[in-house]
C-alpha positions as CSV (number, residue, x, y, z in Angstrom):
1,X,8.0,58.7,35.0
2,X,8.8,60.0,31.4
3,X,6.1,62.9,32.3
4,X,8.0,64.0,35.5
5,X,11.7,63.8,32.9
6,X,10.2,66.3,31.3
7,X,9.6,68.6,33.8
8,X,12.1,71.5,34.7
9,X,15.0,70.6,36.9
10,X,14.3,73.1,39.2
11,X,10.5,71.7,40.3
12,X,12.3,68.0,39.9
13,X,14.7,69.2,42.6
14,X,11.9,70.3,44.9
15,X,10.2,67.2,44.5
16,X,13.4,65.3,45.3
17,X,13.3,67.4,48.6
18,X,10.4,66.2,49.7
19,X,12.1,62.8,49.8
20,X,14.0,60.1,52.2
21,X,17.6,60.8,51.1
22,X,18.2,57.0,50.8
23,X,15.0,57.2,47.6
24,X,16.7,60.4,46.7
25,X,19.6,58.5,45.8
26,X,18.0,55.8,44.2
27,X,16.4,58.1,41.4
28,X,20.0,58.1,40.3
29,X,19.6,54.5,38.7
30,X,16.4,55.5,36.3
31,X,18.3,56.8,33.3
32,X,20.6,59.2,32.4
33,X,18.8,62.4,32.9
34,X,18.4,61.5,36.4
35,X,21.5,60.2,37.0
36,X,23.1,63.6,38.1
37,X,19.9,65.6,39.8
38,X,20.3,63.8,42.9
39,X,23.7,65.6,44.1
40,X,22.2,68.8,43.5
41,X,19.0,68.1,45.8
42,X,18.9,71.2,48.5
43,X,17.1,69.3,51.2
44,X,18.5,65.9,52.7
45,X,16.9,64.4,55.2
46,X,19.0,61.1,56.5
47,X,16.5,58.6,59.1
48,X,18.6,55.6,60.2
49,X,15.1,53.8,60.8
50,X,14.1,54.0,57.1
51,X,13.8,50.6,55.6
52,X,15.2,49.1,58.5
53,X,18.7,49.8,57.4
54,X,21.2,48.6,60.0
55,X,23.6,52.1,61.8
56,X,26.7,51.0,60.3
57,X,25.6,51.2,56.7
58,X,23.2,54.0,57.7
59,X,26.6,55.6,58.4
60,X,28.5,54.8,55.0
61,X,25.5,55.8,53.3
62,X,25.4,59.7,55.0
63,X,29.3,59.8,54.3
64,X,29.4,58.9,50.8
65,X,26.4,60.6,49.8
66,X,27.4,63.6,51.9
67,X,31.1,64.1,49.7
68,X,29.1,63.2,46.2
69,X,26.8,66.0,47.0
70,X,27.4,69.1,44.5
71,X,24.7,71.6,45.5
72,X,26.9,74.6,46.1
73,X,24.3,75.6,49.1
74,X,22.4,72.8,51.2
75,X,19.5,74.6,52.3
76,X,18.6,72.0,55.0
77,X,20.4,69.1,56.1
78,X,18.0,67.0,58.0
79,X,19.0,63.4,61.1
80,X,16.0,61.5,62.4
81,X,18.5,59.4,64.4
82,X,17.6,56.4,67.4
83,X,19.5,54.5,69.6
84,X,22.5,53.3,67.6
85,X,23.7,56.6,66.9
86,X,27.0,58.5,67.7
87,X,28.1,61.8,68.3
88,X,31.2,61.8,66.2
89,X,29.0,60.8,63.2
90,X,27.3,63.8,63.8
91,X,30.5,66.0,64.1
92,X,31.8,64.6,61.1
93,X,28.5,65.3,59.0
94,X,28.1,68.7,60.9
95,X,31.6,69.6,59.8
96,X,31.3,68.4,55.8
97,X,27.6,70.8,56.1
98,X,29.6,73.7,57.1
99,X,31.7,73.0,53.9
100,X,28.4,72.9,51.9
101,X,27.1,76.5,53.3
102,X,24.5,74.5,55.2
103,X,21.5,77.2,56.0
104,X,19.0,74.8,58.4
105,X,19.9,72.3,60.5
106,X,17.3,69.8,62.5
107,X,19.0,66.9,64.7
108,X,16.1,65.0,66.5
109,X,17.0,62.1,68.5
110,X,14.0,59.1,68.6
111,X,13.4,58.9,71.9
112,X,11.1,56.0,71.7
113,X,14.5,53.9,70.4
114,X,16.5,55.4,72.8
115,X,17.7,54.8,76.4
116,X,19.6,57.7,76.8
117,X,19.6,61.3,74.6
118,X,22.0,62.2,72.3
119,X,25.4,64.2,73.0
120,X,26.0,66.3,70.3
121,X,29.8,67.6,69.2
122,X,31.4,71.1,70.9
123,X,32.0,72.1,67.2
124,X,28.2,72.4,66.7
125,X,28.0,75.3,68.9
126,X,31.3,77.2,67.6
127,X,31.8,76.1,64.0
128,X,28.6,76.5,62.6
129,X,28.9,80.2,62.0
130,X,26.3,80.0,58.5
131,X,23.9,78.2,59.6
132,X,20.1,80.6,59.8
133,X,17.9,78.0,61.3
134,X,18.8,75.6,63.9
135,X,16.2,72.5,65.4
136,X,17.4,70.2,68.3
137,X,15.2,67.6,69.7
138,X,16.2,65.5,72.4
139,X,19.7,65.9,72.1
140,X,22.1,67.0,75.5
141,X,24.7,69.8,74.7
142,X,27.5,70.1,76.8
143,X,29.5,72.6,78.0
144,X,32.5,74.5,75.2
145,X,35.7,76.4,76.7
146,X,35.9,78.4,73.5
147,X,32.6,81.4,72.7
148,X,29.9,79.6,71.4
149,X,28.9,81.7,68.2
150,X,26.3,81.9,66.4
151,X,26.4,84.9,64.1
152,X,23.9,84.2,61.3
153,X,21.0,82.5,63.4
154,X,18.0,83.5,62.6
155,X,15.6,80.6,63.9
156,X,16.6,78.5,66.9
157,X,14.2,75.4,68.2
158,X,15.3,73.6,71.5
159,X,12.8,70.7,72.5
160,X,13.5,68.5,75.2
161,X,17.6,69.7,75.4
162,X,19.4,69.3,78.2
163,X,21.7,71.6,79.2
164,X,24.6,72.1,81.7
165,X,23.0,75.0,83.3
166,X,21.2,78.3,84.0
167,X,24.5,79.9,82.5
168,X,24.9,78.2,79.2
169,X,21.5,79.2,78.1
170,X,21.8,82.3,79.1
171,X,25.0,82.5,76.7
172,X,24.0,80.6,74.0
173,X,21.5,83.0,73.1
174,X,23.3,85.9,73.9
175,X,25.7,84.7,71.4
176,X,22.9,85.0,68.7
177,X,23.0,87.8,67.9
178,X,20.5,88.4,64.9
179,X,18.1,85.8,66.2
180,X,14.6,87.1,65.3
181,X,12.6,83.3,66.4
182,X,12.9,81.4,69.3
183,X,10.5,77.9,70.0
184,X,11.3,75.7,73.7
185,X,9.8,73.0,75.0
186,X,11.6,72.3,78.6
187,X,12.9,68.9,79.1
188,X,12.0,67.6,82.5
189,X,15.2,66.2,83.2
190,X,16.7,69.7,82.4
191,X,19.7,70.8,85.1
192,X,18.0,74.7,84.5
193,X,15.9,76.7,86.9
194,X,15.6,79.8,85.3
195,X,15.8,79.9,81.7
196,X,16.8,83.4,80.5
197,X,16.1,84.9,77.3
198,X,18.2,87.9,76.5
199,X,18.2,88.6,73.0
200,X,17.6,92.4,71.6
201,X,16.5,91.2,67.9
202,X,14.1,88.8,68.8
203,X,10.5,89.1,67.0
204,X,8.8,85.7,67.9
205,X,9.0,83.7,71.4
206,X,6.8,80.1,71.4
207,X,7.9,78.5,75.1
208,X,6.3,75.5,76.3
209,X,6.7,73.4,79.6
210,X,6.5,69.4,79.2
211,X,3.5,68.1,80.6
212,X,6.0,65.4,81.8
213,X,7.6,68.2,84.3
214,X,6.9,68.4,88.1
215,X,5.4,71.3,89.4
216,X,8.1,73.7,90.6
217,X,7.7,77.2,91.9
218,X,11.1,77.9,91.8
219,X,11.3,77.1,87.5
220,X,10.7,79.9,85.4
221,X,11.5,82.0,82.8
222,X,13.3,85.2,82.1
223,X,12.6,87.5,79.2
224,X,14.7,90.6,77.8
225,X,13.2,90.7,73.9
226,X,12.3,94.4,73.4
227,X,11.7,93.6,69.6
228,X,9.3,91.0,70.6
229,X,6.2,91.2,67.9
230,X,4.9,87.3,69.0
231,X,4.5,85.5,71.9
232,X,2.7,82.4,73.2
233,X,3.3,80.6,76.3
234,X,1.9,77.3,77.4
235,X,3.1,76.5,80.8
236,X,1.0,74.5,83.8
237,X,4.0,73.5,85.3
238,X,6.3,75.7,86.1
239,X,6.1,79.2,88.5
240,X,6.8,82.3,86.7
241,X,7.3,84.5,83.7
242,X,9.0,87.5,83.6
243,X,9.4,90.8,81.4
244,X,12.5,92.5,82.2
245,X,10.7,95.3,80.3
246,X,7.8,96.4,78.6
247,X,6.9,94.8,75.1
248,X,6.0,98.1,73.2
249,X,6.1,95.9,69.9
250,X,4.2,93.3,70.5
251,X,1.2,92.3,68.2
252,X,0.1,88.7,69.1
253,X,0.2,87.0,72.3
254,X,-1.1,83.5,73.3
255,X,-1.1,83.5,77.2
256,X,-2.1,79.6,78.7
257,X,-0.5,79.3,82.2
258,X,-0.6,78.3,85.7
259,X,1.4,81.1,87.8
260,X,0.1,82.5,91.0
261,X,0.8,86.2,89.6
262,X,0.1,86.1,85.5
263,X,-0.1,89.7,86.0
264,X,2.9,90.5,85.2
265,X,2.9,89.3,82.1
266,X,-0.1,91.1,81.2
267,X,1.1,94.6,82.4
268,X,4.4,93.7,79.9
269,X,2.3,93.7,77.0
270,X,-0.1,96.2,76.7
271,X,0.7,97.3,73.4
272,X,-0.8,94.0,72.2
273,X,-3.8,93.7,69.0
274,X,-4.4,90.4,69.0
275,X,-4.1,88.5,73.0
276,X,-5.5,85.1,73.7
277,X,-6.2,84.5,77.6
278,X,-6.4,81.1,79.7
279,X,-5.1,82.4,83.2
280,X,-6.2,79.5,85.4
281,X,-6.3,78.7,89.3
282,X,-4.8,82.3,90.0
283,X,-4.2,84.8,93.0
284,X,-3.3,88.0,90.9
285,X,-5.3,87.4,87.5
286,X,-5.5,91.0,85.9
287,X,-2.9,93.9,86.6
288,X,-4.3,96.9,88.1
289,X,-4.2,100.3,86.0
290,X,-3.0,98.3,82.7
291,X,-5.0,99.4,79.7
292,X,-4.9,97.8,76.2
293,X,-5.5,100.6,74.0
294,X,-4.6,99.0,70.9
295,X,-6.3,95.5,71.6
296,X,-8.7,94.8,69.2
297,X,-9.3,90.8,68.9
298,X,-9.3,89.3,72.3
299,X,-10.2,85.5,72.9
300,X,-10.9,84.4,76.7
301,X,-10.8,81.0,78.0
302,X,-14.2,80.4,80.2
303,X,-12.9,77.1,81.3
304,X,-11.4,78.8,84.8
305,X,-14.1,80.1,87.5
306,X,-12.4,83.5,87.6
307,X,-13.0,84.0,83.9
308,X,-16.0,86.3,84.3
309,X,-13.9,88.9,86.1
310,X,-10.9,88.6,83.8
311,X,-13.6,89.3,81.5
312,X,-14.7,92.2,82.9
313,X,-11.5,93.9,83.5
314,X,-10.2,93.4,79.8
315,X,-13.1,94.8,78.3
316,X,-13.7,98.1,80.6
317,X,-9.6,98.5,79.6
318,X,-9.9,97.5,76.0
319,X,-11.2,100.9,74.2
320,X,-11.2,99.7,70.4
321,X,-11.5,96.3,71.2
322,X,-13.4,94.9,67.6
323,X,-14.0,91.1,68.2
324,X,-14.2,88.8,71.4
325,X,-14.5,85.3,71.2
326,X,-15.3,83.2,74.5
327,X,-14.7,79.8,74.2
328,X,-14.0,76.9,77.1
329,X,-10.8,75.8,75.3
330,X,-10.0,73.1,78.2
331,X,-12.1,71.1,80.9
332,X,-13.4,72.6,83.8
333,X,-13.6,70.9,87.3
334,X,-17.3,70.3,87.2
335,X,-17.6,70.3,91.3
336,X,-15.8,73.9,91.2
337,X,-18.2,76.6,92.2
338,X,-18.5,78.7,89.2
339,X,-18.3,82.8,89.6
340,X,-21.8,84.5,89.6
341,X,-22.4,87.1,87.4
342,X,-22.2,91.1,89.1
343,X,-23.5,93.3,86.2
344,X,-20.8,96.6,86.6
345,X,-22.3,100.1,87.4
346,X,-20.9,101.5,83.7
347,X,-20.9,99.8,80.5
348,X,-17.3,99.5,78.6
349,X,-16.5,101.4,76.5
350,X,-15.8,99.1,73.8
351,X,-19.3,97.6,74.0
352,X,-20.6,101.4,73.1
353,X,-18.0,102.8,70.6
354,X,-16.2,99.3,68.9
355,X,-17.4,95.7,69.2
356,X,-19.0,94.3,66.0
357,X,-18.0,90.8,66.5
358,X,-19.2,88.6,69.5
359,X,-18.3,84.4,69.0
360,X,-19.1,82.4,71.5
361,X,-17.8,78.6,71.3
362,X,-18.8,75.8,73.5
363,X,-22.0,77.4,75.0
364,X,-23.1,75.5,77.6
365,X,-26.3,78.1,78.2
366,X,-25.3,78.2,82.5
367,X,-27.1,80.9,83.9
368,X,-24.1,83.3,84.2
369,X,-22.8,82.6,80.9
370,X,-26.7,84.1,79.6
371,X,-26.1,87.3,81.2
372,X,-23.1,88.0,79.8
373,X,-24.6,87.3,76.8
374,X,-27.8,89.6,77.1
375,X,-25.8,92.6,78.8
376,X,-23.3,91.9,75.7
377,X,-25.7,92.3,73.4
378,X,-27.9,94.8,74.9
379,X,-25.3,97.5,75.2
380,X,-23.3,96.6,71.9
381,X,-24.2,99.3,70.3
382,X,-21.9,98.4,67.2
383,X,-22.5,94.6,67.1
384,X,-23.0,93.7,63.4
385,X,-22.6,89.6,64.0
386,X,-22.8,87.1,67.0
387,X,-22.6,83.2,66.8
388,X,-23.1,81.1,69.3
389,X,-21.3,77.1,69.1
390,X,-23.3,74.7,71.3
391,X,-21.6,71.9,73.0
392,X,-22.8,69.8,70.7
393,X,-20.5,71.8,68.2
394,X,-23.2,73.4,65.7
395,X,-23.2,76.7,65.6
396,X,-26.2,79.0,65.5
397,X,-26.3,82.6,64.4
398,X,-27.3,84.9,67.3
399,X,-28.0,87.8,65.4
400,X,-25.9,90.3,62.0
401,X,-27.2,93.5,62.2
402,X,-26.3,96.9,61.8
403,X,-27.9,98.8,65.3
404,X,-29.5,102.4,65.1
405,X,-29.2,103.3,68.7
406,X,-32.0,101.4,71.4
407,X,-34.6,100.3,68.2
408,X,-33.1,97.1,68.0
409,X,-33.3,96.1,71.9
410,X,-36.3,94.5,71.3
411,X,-34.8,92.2,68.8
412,X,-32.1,91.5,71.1
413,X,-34.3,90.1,73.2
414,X,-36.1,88.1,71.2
415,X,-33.4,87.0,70.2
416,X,-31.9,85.8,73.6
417,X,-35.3,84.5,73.9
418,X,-35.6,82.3,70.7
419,X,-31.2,81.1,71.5
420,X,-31.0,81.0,75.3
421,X,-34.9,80.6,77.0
422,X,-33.5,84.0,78.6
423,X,-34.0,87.5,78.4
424,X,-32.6,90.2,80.6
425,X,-36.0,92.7,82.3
């Protein structure tokens, strides 16, 4: 302990951060030098299960400690709360962070201890006018005659909220109006159909539906983010996703869902570099006439049986595409017929003018997954590396080269040879 005295207050206080707020208030009892450091910790994080403490002096605790505390900014407030708890203890706390210049807030509700989720205060949605980052998890919000306001949100995380309906989403993040990232996870109790996103400043998007939800065609999302940069979806549940407009700023997009038509998602974000692809059990699976012309790393899910034609379509569309990695991210139906393999009449372009990276992960060595890989490597005419990972998880190097034109198709095929038993005639 005498080593850590010695260090500067400021790393002292960050260590305190990482801390229960009940031990954080304990250090106070170690000697004089620490006596004072505690009310200046940035970072509280309050958990009424911690040591078992009963609610009612879990309460006394937050309130005293709360009007001791000296730090002129709290830079996160932190309540792990269960089944005891109350929603005006959280108003009350809410209110005395607004007084402290409180920049995060995360309320998370223990569901596990908890019959019914958490109504949280009408002031949280119109008083907290400082707050930058915002986490609620498993809490209800209710509805607020007066604006809700938001004006310095920056970072907003809903998991498992309920809300009064389609209308108060759509306000509440109308009424942020600098928010630049956005993470939900839909509740399936939630009274929302269509959850709309209309926010101009927004960068990054993460949406998830609960595994827990019914499947409903009807449920869906709505997106207006024309600063949108990031986006990853994960949705087997509900029926649709759309772009009110194009994305012409996006840069990264994770794409795992279960729609009828993912196409129109795809022709939304053409501009994209970096696009991961699990499109499963689909009618409409690749949007006509879209082309990715800045696409250049592109991961594709083979799990699906329509995967060798999404294939297909991405690369003859992807001009400077650099790296693709195939990889059977989730389990397939094993009775499904799987596509067969219809070598196209002209090779992409990408295969002749960009790809140098070919990564192929859980190989299972089926006979359409070793054409791909010989017309892959055949007419990758830049190819400079190719792995292959085994189902067995240990990965073998196809093949690093640097190719001079159709000198190296004989080591190609040797190649396929020695790595798949295969070689294309």
């Amino acid at each position: 302990m005498d080593r850590i005295s010695k260090l500067p207050e400021a790393l002292i206080l960050r260590i305190l951060s990482l801390l229960p707020a009940q031990d954080v208030v304990a250090t106070m009892f170690l000697s004089k030098r620490w006596q004072p450091l505690w009310t200046l910790v940035p970072k509280l994080m309050y958990d009424d299960s911690y040591q078992n403490i009963e609610y009612r002096r879990f309460s006394k605790f937050v309130d005293r400690s709360l009007l001791l505390h000296e730090a002129p900014v709290v830079e996160t407030l932190n309540f792990k709360l269960g089944r005891n708890s109350r929603a005006v203890d959280i108003g009350v706390w809410t209110r005395t962070a607004v007084k402290r210049c409180v920049r995060e807030l995360i309320i998370e509700i223990d569901c596990s201890s908890s019959t019914t989720a958490l109504i949280l205060p009408k002031s949280l949605c119109t008083d907290c006018t400082m707050l930058v980052t915002l986490t609620l998890i498993s809490v209800i919000l209710v509805d607020v005659s007066s604006s809700v306001s938001f004006p310095s949100l920056k970072g907003l995380g809903l998991v498992s909220v309920k809300y009064p309906d389609d209308e108060f989403v759509k306000r509440l993040l109308s009424n942020c109006p600098v928010l630049e990232a956005l993470a939900v996870e839909r509740n399936p109790d939630e009274n929302v159909t269509i959850f709309t996103i209309i926010v101009p400043s927004l960068k990054s998007l993460f949406l998830r539906e609960s595994s827990k939800c019914v499947r409903n065609d009807a449920r869906g999302f709505v997106i207006d983010a024309p600063s949108l940069e990031f986006f990853d979806i994960r949705d087997h549940r509900s029926g649709f996703c759309v772009f009110e407009n194009n994305m012409p700023k996006i840069i990264k997009a994770d794409v795992d869902v279960l729609y009828s038509h993912p196409g129109k998602i795809l022709s939304s974000i053409t501009s994209v570099k970096h696009l991961y692809l699990c499109l499963r059990n689909s009618k409409d699976l690749y949007p006509v006439g879209s082309v990715f012309h800045h696409l250049v790393h592109l991961k594709l899910c083979t799990c699906e049986t329509e995967w060798l034609n999404l294939l297909m379509c991405v690369l003859r569309d992807s001009p400077k595409l650099q790296t693709l990695k195939l990889e059977q991210c989730h389990n397939h139906m094993k009775q499904t017929p799987r596509q067969c393999w219809l070598e196209p009449n002209s090779v992409p372009e990408c295969l002749l003018t960009s790809l140098e990276t070919l990564e192929w992960v859980n190989y299972e060595g089926t006979v359409e997954e070793k054409e791909v890989a010989a017309f892959i490597l055949r007419n990758g005419s830049c190819l400079k590396k190719a792995f292959t990972y085994l189902s067995t998880c240990i990965p073998v190097k196809l093949w690093s080269f640097s190719h001079e034109g159709s000198s190296n198709i004989w080591l190609l095929s040797q190649c396929l040879i020695r790595i798949f038993g295969y070689v294309e005639t």
